[in-house]
TORDO-341080 format. One line per field, with one value per atom (N, C-alpha, C): residue number from 1; y, x negated, z negated; atom name. Coordinates in steps of 0.1 Angstrom, whole numbers, plus 5000, padded with zeros to 4 digits. Each point is the difference from the previous one (the first is absolute). Layout:
! residues N
i	NUM,...
c2	Y,...
c1	X,...
c3	Z,...
at	CA,...
***
This chain:
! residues 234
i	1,1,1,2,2,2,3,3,3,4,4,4,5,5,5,6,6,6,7,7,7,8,8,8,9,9,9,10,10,10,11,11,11,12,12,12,13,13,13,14,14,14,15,15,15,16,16,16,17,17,17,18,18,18,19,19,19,20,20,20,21,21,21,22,22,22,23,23,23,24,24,24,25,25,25,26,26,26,27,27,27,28,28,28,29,29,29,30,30,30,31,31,31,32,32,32,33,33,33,34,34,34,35,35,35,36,36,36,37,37,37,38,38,38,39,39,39,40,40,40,41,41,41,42,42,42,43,43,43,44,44,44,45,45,45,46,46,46,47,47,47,48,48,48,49,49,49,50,50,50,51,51,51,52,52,52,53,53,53,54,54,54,55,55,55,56,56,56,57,57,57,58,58,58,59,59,59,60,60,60,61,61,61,62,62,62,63,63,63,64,64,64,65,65,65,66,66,66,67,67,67,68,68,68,69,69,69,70,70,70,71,71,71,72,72,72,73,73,73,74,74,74,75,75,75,76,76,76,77,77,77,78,78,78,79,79,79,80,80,80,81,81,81,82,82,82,83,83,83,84,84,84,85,85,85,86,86,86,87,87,87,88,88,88,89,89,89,90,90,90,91,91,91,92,92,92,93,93,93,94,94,94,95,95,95,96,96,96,97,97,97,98,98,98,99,99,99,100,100,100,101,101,101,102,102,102,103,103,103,104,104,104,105,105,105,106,106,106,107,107,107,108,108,108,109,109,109,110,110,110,111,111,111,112,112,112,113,113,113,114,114,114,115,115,115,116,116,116,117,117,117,118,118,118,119,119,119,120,120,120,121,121,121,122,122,122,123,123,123,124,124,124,125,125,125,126,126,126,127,127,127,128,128,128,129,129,129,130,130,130,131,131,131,132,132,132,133,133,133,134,134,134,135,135,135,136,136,136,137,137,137,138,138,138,139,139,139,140,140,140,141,141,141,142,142,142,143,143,143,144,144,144,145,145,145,146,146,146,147,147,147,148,148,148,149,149,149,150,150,150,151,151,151,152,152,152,153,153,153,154,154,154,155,155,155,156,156,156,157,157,157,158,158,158,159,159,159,160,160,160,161,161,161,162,162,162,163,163,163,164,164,164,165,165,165,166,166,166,167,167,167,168,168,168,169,169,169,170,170,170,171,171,171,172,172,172,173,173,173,174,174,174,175,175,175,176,176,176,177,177,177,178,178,178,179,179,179,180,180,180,181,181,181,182,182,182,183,183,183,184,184,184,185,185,185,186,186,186,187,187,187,188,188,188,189,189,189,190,190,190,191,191,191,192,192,192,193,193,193,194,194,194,195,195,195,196,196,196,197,197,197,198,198,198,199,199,199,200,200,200,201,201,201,202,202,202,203,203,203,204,204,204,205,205,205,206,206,206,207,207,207,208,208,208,209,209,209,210,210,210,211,211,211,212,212,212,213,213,213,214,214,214,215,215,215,216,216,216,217,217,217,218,218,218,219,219,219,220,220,220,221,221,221,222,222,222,223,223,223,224,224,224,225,225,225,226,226,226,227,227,227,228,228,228,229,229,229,230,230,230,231,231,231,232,232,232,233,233,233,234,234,234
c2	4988,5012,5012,5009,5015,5007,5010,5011,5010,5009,5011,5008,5013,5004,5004,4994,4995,5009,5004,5006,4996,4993,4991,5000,5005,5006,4985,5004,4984,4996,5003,4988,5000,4984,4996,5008,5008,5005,4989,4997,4991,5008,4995,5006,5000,5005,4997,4995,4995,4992,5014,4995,5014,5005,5008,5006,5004,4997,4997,5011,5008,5008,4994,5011,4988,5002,4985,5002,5004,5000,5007,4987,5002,4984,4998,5008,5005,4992,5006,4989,4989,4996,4988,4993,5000,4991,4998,5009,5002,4993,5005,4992,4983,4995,4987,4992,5010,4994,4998,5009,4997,4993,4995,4988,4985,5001,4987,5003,5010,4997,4986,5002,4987,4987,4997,4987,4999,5013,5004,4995,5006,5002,4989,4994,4986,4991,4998,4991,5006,5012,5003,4998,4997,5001,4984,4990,4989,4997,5001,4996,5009,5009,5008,4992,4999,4992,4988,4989,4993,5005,5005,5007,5005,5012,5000,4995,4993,4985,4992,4997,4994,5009,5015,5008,5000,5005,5003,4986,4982,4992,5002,4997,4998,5011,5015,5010,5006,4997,5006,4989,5002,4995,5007,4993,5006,5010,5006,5003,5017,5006,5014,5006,5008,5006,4994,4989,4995,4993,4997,4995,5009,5011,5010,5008,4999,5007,4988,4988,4986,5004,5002,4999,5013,5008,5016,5004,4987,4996,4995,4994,4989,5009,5007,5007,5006,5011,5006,4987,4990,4993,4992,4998,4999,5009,5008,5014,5000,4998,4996,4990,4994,4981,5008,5006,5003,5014,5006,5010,5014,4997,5015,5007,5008,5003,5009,5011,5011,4993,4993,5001,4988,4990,4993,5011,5010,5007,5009,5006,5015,4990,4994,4989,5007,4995,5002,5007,5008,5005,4995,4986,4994,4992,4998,4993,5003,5001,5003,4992,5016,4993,4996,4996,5001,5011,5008,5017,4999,5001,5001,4987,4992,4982,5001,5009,4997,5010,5009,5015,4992,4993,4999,4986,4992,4988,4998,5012,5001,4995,4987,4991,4991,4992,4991,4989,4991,4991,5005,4997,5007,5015,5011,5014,5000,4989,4997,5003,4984,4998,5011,5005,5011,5010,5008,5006,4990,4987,4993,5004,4992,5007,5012,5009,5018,5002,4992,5005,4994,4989,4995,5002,5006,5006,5015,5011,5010,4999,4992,4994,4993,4990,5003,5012,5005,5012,5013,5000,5007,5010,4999,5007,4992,5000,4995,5004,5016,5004,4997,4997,4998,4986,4988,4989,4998,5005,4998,5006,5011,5003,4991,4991,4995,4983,4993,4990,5001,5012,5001,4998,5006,5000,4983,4998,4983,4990,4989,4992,4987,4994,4986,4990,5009,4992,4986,4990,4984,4994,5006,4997,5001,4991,5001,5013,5008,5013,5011,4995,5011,5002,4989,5000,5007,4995,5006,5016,5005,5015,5008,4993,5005,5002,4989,4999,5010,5005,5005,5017,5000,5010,5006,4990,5003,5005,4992,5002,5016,5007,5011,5008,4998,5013,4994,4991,4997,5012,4994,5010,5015,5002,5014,5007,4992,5000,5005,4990,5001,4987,4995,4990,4995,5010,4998,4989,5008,4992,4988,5002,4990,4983,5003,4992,4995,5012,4998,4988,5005,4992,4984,5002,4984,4993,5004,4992,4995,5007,4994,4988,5005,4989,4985,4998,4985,5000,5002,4994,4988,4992,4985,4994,4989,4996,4987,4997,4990,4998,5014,5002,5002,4988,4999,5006,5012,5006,5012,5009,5012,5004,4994,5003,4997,4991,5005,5012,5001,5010,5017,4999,5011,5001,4991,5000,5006,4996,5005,5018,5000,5011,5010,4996,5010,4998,4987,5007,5007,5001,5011,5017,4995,5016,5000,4991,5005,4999,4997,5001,5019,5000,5016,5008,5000,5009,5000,4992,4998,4992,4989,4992,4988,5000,4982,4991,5000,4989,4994,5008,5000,4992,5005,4996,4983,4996,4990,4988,5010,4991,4992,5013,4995,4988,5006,4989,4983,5004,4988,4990,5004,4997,4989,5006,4998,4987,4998,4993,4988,5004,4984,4997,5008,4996,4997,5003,4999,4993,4995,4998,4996,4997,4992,5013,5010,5008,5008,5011,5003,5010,5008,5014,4991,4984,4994,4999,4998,5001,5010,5014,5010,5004,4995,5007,4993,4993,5001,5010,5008,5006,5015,5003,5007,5002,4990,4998,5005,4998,5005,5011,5009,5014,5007,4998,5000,4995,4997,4992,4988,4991,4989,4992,4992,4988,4987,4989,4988,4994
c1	4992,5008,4991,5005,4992,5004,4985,5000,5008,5003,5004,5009,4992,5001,5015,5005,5009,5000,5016,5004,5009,5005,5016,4998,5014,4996,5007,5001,5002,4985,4991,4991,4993,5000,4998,4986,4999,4987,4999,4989,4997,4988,5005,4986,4987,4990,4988,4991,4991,4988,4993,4994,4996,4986,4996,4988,5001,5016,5001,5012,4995,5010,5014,5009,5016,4994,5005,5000,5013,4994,5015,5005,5009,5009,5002,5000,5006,4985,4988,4990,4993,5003,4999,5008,5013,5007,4995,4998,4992,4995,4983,4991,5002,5008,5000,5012,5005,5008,4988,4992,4989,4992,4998,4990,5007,5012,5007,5010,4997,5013,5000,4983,4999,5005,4999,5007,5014,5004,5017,5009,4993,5008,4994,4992,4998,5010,5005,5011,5009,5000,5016,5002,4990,5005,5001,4991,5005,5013,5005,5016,5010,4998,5008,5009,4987,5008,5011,4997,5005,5012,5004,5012,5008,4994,5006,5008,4994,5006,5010,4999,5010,5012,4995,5013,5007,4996,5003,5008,4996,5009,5011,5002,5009,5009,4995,5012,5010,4989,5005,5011,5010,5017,5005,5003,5006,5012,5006,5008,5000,5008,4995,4993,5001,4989,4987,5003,4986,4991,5009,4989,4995,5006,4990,4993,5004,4985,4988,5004,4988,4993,5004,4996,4995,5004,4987,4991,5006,4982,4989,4999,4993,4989,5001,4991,4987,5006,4994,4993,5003,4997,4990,5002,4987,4987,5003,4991,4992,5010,4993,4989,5004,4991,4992,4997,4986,4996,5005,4993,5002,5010,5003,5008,4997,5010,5007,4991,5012,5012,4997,5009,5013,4994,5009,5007,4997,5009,5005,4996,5005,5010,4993,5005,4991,5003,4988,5007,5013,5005,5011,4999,5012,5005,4998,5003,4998,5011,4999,4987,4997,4990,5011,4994,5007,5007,4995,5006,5015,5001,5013,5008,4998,5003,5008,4992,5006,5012,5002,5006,5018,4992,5007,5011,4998,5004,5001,5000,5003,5011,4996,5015,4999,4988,5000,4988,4994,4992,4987,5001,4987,5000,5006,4999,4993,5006,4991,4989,5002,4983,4988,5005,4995,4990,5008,4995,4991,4996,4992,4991,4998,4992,4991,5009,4997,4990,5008,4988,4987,5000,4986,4994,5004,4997,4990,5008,4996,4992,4996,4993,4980,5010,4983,4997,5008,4994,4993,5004,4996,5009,5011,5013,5006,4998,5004,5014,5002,5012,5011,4998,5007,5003,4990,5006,5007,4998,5005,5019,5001,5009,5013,4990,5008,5002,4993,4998,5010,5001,5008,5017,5000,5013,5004,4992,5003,5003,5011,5008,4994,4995,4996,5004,5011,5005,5003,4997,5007,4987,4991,4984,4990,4992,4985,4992,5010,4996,4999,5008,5003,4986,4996,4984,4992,5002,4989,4997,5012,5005,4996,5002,4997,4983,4994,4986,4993,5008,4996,5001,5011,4998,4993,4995,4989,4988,4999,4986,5001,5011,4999,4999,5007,5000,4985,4995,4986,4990,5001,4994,5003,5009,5006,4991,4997,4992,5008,5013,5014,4999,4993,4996,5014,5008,5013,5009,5003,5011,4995,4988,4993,5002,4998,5003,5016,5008,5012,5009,4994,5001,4999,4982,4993,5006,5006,5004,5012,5008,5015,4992,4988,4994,4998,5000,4997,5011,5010,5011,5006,4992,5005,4989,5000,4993,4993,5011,4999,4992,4995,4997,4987,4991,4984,4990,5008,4993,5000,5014,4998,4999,5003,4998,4986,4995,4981,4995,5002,4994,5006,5016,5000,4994,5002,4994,4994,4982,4989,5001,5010,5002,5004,5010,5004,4989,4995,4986,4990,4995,4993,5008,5012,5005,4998,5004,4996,4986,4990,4988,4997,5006,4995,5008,5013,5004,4993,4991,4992,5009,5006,5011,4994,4988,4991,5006,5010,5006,5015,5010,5000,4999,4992,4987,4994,4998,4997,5009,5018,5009,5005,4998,5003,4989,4989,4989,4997,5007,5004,5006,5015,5008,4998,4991,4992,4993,4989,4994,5009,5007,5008,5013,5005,5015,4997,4989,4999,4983,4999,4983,4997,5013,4997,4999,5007,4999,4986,5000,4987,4997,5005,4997,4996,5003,4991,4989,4986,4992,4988,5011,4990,5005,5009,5004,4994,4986,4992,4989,5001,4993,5008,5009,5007,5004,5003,4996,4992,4987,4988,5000,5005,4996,5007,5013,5005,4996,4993,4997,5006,5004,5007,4991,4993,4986,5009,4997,5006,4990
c3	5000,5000,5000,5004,5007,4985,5002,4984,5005,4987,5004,4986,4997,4991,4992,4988,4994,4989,4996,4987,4995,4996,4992,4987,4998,4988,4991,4983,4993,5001,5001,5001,4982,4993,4985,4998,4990,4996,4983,4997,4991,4993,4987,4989,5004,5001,5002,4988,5002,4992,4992,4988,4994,5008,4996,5010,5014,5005,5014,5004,5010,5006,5004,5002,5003,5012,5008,5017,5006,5011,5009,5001,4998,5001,5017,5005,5016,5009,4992,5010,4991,4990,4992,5007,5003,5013,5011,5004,5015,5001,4996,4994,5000,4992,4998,5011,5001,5016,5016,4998,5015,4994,4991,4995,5004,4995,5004,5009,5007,5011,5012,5002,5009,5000,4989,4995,4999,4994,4997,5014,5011,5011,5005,5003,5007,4993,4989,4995,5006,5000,5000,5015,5012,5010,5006,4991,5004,4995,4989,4992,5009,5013,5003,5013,5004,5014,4998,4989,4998,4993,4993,4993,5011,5011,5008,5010,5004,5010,4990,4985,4994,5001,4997,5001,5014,5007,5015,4998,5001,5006,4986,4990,4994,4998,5003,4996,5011,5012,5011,5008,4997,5006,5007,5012,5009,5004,5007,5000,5012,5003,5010,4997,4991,4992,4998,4994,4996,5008,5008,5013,5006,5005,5002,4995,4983,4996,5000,4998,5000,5010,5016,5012,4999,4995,4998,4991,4992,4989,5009,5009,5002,5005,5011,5002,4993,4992,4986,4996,4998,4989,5009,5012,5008,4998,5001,4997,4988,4988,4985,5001,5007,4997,5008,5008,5010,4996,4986,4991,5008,5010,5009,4991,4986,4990,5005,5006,5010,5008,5005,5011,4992,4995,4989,4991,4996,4994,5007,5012,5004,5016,5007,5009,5013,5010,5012,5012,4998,5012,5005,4999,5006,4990,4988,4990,4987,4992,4989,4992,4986,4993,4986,4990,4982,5000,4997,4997,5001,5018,5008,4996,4999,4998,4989,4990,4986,5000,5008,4997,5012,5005,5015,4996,4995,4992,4987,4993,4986,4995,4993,4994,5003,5012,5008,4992,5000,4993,5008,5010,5011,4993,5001,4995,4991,4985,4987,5001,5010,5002,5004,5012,5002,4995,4984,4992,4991,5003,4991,5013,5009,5007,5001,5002,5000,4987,4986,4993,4999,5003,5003,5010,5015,5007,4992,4996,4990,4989,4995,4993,5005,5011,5004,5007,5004,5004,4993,4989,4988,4994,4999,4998,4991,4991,4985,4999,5001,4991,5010,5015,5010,4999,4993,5001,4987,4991,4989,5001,5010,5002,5008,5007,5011,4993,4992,4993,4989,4994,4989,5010,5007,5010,5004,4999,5007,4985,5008,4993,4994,4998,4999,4990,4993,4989,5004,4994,5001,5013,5001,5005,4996,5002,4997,5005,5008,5005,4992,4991,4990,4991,4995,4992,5013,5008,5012,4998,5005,5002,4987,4985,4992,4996,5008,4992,5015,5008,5009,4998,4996,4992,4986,4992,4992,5008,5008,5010,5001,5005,5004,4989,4992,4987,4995,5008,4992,5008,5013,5008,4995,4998,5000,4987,4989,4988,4989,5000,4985,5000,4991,4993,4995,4994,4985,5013,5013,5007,5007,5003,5004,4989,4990,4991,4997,5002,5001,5011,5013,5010,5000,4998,4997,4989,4989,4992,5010,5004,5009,5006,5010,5011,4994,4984,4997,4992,5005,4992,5002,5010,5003,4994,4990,4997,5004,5008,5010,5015,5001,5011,5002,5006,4991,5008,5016,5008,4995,5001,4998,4986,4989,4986,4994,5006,4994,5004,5015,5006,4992,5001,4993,4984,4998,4980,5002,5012,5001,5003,5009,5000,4990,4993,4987,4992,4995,4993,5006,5011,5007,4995,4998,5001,4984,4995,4983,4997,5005,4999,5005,5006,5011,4988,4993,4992,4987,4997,4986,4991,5003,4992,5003,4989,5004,4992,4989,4995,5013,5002,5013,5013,5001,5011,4998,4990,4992,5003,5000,4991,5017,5009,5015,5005,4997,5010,4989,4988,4992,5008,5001,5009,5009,5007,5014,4999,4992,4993,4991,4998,4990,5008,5008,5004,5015,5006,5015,5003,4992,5001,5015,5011,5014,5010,4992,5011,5004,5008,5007,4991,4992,4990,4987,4998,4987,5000,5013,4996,4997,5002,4998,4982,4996,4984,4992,4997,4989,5006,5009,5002,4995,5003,4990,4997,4991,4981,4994,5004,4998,5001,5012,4999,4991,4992,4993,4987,4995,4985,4997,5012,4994,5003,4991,5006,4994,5007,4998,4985
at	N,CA,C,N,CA,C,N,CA,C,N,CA,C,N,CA,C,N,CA,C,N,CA,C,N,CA,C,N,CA,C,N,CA,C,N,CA,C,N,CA,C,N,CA,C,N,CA,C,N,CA,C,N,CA,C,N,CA,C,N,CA,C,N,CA,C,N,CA,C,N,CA,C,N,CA,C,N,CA,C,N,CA,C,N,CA,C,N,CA,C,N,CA,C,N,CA,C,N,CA,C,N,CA,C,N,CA,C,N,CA,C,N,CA,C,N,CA,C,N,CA,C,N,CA,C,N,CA,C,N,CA,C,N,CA,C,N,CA,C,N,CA,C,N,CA,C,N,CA,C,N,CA,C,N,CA,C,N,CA,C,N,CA,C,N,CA,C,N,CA,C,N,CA,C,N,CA,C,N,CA,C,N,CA,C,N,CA,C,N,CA,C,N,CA,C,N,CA,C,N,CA,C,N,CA,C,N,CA,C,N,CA,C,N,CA,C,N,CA,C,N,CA,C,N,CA,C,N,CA,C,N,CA,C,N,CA,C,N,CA,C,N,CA,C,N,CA,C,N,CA,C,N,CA,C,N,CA,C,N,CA,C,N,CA,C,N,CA,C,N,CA,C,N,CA,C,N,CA,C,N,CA,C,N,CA,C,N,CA,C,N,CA,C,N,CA,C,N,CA,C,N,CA,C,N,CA,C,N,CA,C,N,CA,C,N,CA,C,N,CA,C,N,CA,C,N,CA,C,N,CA,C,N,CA,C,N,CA,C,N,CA,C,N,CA,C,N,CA,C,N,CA,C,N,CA,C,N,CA,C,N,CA,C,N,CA,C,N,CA,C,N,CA,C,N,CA,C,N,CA,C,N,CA,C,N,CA,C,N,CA,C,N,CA,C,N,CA,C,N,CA,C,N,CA,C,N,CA,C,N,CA,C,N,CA,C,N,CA,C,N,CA,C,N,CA,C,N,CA,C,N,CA,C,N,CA,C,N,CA,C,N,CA,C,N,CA,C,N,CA,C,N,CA,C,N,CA,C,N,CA,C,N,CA,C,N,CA,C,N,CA,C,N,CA,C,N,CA,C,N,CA,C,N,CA,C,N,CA,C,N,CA,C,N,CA,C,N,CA,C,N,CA,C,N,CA,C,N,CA,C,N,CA,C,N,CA,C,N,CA,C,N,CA,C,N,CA,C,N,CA,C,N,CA,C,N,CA,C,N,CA,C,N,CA,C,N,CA,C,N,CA,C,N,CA,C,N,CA,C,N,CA,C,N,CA,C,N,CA,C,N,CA,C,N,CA,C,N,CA,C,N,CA,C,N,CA,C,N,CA,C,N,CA,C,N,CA,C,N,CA,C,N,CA,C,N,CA,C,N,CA,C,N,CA,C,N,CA,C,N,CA,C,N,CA,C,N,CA,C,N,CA,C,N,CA,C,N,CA,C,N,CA,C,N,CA,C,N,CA,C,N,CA,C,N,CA,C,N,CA,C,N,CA,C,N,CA,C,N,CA,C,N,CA,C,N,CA,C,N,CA,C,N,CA,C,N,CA,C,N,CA,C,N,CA,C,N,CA,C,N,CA,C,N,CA,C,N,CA,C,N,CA,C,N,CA,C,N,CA,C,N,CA,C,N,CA,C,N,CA,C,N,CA,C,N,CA,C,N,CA,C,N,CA,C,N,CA,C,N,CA,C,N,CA,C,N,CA,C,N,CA,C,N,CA,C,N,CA,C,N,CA,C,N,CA,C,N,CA,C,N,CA,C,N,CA,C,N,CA,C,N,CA,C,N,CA,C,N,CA,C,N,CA,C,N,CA,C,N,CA,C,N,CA,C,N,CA,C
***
C-alpha cells in the first residue's frame, strides 16, 4: 500500500515510560505500521481472493437486476486480479468500474459486493479514509466476509495511524473462533496494533492466543518470538 501523509483524529495516546518524552501517537502508529506492513498485506492479499470467489458464487442469485450487475462485475474484477486498480475501480470507457457498479446496482448482491471491492481497491492504493468509507458501507453480515471487511478495515485506520479503531475493528475480525485462517492472522494483527499503542499486556494476551489456540497456523511460529519482545520467556 502507497504512503501518504495522514491526520485522523481518535488516535490512543498512552502513558510514557519515565525519563521518556510522550510520543506522537500519530507516528508511533505509522512508524510501526511501515515496519510490518509487508507481512500485514501479503496475508491479507492471499486470504482475499479466496473469500472472494466464495462470496461472488454463493451470494450472487440470479434474477434482472442481478444478473446484470454479476455480468458488470466481471470486468472490474478482471482488472483487480491483473492489479489494473484504476480502471477496476474507475472502469476503462466502455465498462463500468466499482464506484459506478456500486452507486448503479445499489440493493443488488453484486452492488454489495462492489463497495467490498472499491475499498480494497482504495486501500492499496493508499486512501485509507476512502476505503474505510466504502468497506464500512458494505454488508457481509451472515459471511465470512464480514471478519474480512472488518480486519480490512483495521488495516486502514492502521495505516491511517488510529491505533484506538484499528483495534476496535480487529477485535470484530476474530470473532469466529472457528475459523483457523482469518482469526490467527488478525489476532497477529490486533496485537501488532496493541503493541504500536503501548498496550504490551494486550499485545501478549493476543499473540497468546495465537500460540495456544492455533499453534498450526502460519502467525504460530513467529509468537515465541513475540513473546519475547514483550517480556514473556517460556
Amino acid at each position: 500500500m502507497a504512503n501518504s501523509a495522514r491526520n485522523q483524529p481518535g488516535v490512543e495516546r498512552s502513558t510514557p515510560s519515565r525519563g521518556q518524552e510522550d510520543p506522537n501517537p500519530l507516528d508511533t502508529v505509522q512508524v510501526f505500521y511501515e515496519k510490518n506492513k509487508k507481512v500485514l498485506s501479503t496475508v491479507t492479499t492471499v486470504v482475499l481472493g479466496v473469500i472472494l470467489v466464495f462470496f461472488a458464487y454463493t451470494k450472487l442469485y440470479k434474477g434482472p437486476a442481478e444478473e446484470k450487475a454479476a455480468t458488470a462485475l466481471a470486468m472490474p474484477q478482471l482488472y483487480f486480479q491483473a492489479d489494473s486498480l484504476n480502471m477496476a475501480l474507475n472502469g476503462d470507457g466502455k465498462n463500468l468500474g466499482f464506484t459506478k457498479i456500486a452507486k448503479k446496482y445499489e440493493g443488488t448482491a453484486a452492488g454489495n459486493l462492489a463497495l467490498y471491492y472499491e475499498g480494497v481497491c482504495f486501500l492499496k492504493m493508499g486512501d485509507p479514509k476512502s476505503a474505510i468509507k466504502s468497506l464500512e458501507a458494505f454488508n457481509g453480515k451472515g459471511t465470512m466476509v464480514a471478519y474480512q471487511a472488518w480486519g480490512l478495515i483495521g488495516d486502514a485506520y492502521m495505516e491511517s495511524g488510529n491505533s484506538a479503531k484499528a483495534i476496535e475493528n480487529f477485535k470484530k475480525a476474530v470473532g469466529d473462533k472457528d475459523d483457523v485462517l482469518l482469526t490467527p492472522m488478525y489476532l497477529y494483527h490486533l496485537g501488532l496494533a496493541y503493541e504500536a499503542g503501548n498496550q504490551a499486556n494486550d499485545a501478549k494476551a493476543a499473540f497468546m492466543r495465537i500460540r495456544d489456540e492455533y499453534p498450526r497456523s502460519l502467525q504460530a511460529r513467529d509468537m515465541d518470538k513475540e513473546l519475547a519482545k514483550l517480556g514473556e520467556l517460556n
